[in-house]
C-alpha positions as CSV (number, residue, x, y, z in Angstrom):
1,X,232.1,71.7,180.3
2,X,230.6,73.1,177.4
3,X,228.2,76.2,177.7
4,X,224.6,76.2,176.2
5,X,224.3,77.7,173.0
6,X,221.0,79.5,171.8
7,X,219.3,77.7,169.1
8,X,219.3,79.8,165.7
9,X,216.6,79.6,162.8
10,X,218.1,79.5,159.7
11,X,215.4,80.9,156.8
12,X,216.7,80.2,153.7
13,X,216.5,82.6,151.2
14,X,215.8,81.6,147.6
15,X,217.7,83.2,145.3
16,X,216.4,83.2,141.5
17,X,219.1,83.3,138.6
18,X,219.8,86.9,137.5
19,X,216.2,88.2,138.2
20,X,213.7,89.0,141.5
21,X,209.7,87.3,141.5
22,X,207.5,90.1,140.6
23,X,204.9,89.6,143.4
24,X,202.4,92.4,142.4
25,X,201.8,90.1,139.1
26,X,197.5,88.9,138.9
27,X,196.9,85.8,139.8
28,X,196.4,83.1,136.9
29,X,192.4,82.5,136.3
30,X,190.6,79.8,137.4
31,X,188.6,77.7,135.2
32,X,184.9,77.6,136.0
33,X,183.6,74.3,137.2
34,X,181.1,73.9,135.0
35,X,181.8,72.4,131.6
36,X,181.1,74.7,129.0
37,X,178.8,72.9,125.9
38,X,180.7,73.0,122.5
39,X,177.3,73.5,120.3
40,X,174.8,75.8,121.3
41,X,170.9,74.8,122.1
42,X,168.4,75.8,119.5
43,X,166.4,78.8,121.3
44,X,162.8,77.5,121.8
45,X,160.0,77.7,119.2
46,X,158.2,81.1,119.3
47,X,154.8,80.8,119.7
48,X,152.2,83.6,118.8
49,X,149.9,84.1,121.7
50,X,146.2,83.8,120.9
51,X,143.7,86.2,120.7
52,X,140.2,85.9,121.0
53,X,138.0,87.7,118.7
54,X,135.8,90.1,120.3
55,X,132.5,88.9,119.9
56,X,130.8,91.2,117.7
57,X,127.6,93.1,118.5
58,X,124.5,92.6,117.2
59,X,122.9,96.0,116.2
60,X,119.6,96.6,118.3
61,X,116.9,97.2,116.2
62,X,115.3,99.9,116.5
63,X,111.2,99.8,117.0
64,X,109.6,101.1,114.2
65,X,106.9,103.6,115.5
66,X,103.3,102.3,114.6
67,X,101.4,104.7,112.3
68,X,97.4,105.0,112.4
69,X,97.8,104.2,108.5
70,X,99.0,100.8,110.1
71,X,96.0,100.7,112.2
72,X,93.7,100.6,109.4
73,X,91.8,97.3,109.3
74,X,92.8,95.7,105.4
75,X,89.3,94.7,103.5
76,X,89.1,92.2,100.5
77,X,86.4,93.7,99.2
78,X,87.6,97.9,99.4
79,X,90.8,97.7,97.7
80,X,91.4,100.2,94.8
81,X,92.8,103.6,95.7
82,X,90.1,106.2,95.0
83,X,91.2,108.2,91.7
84,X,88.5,111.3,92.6
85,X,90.8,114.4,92.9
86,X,88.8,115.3,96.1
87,X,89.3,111.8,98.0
88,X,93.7,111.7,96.8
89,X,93.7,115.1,98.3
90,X,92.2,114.0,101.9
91,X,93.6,110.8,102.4
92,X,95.8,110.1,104.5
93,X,97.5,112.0,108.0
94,X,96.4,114.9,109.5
95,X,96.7,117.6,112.5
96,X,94.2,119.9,113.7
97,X,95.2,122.3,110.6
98,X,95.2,119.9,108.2
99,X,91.4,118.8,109.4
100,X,90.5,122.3,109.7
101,X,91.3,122.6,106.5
102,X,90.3,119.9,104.2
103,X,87.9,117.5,106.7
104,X,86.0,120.0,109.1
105,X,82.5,121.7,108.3
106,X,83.1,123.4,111.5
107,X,86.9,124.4,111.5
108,X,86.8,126.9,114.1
109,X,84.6,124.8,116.5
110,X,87.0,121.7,115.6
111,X,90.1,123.3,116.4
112,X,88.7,124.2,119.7
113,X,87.5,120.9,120.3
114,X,91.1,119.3,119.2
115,X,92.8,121.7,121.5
116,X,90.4,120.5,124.7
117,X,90.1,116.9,124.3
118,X,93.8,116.0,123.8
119,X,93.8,115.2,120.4
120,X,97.7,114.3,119.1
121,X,97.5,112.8,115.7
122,X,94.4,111.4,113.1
123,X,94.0,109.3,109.7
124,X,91.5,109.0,107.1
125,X,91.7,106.2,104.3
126,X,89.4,106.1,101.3
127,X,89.3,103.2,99.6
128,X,86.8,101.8,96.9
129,X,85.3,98.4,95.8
130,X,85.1,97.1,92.1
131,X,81.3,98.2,92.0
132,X,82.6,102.0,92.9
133,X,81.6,101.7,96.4
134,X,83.2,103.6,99.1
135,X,84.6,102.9,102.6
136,X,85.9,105.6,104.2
137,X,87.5,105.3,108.1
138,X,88.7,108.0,109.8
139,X,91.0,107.5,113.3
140,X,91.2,110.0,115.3
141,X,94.2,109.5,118.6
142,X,93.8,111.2,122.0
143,X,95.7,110.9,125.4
144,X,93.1,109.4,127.1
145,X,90.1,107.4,126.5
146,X,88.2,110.3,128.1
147,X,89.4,112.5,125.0
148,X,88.0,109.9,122.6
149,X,84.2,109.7,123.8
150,X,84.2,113.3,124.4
151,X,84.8,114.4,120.6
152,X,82.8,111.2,119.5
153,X,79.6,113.4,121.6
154,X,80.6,116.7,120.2
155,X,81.1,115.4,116.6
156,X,77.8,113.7,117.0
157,X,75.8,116.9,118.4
158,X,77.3,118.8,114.9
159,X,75.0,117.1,112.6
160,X,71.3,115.5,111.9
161,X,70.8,112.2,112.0
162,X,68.9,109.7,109.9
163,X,68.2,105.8,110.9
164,X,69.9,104.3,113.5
165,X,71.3,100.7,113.2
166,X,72.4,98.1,116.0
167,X,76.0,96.7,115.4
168,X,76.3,93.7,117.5
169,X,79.2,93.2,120.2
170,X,80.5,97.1,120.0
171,X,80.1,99.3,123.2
172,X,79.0,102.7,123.2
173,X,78.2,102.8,119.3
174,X,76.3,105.5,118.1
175,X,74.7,105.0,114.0
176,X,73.7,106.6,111.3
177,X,71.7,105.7,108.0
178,X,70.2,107.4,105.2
179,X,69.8,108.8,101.7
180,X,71.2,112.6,101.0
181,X,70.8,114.7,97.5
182,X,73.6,117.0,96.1
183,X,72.9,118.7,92.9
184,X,74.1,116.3,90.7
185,X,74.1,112.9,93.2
186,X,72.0,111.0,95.2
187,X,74.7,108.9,97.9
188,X,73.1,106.2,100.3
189,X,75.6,106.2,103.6
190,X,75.9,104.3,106.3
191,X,77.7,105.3,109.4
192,X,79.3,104.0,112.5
193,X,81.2,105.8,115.3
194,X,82.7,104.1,118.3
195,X,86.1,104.4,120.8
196,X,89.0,101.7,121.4
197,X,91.0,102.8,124.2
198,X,92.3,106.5,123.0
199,X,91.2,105.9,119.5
200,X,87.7,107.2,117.8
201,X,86.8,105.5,114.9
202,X,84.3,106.7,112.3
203,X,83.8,104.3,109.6
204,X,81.5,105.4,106.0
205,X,80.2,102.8,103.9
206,X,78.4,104.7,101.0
207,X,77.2,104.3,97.4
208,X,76.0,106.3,94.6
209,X,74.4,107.3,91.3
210,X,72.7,110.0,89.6
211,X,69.1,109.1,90.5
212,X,69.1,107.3,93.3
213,X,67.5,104.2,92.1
214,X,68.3,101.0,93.7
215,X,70.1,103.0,96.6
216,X,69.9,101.8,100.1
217,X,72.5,102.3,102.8
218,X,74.4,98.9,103.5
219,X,74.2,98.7,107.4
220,X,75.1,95.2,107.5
221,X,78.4,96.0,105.7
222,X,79.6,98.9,107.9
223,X,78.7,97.1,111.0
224,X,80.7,94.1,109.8
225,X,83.6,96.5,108.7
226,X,83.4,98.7,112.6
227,X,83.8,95.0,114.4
228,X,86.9,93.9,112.3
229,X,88.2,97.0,112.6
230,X,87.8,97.5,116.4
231,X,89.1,93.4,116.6
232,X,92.1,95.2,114.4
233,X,93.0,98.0,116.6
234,X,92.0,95.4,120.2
235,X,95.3,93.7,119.4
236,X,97.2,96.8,118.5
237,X,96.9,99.4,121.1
């Protein structure tokens, strides 16, 4: 009877000629899946990025302040500058000094006068005509209307008076006409004072010679003058 035997498990061992496998060797790499190209790509055009311009800014203009010179209503028939030495030296702006030196009769009284009616700035313009007639208009600029009408009384209470004259579609116009007598002169004036808003206007139409012949004072023309110029300074102030 035979006896069981235990099964053995026979592992071959491999046996390599003259030398051992050298386990701790790395791995041979793997190829990546992906096929790599042979010719590379041209890179994408490059492309500037835009920029708007800033728009550019207009400069604001700046307002050019309005002089009284500017307020000065233009005549076609008073338009050569006056060459007497006395006229060149008066025309043009004044403040209280400058009127209290060269323009007031009264220069204390003025000044005072100035100082409590609000006066801020004046203008006188003397201009003549071919014939060597003169028109003379003086502005005078207060703070309020109120300042205006009260000098226009107080100027007025300073002096005589000759003829008065109406001056159609003016308010509040007060007139003066007549024929005066220096040593050497005889001068035929017409005069007309009235307010626009803060503004007094005085405006002198006169003409002269040395004997007074043929002299009258030309109302019509001043009053025609005082209208244009208050129409002027209407669409100014």
């Amino acid at each position: 009877m035979k006896r069981a035997g235990s099964a053995l498990l026979v592992v071959p061992l491999l046996v390599g000629c003259g030398s051992s496998v050298d386990t701790s060797a790395p791995l041979p790499s793997v190829a990546a899946s992906t096929p790599q190209p042979t010719r590379h790509a041209p890179p994408p055009p490059t492309t500037t990025p835009s920029v708007t311009p800033k728009a550019r800014k207009t400069p604001t203009p700046t307002p050019q302040q309005v002089t009284l010179a500017d307020l000065v209503v233009p005549s076609r028939t008073f338009t050569r500058t006056s060459t007497r030495a006395w006229d060149r030296e008066r025309t043009g702006p004044f403040d209280t000094e400058r009127f209290a030196k060269l323009l007031s009769g009264t220069p204390d009284e003025d000044r005072r006068l100035f100082n409590t009616t609000g006066f801020v700035r004046g203008h006188v313009s003397i201009r003549m005509a071919a014939d060597d007639r003169r028109l003379v208009i003086y502005l005078y600029q207060f703070r309020t209307h109120e300042g205006a009408v009260r000098l226009q009384k107080n100027f007025w209470d300073q002096y005589e008076h000759g003829d008065s004259f109406t001056v159609r579609g003016l308010g509040r116009t007060w007139t003066d006409a007549g024929l005066k007598q220096s040593s050497t002169r005889y001068t035929a004036t017409a005069n007309v004072n009235f307010a626009v808003g803060n503004i007094l206007v005085k405006v002198d139409v006169t003409e002269s010679n040395t004997t007074g012949k043929g002299l009258r004072p030309d109302t019509e023309l001043a009053a025609a003058i005082a209208r244009q110029q208050r129409d002027h300074l209407a669409g100014a102030v």
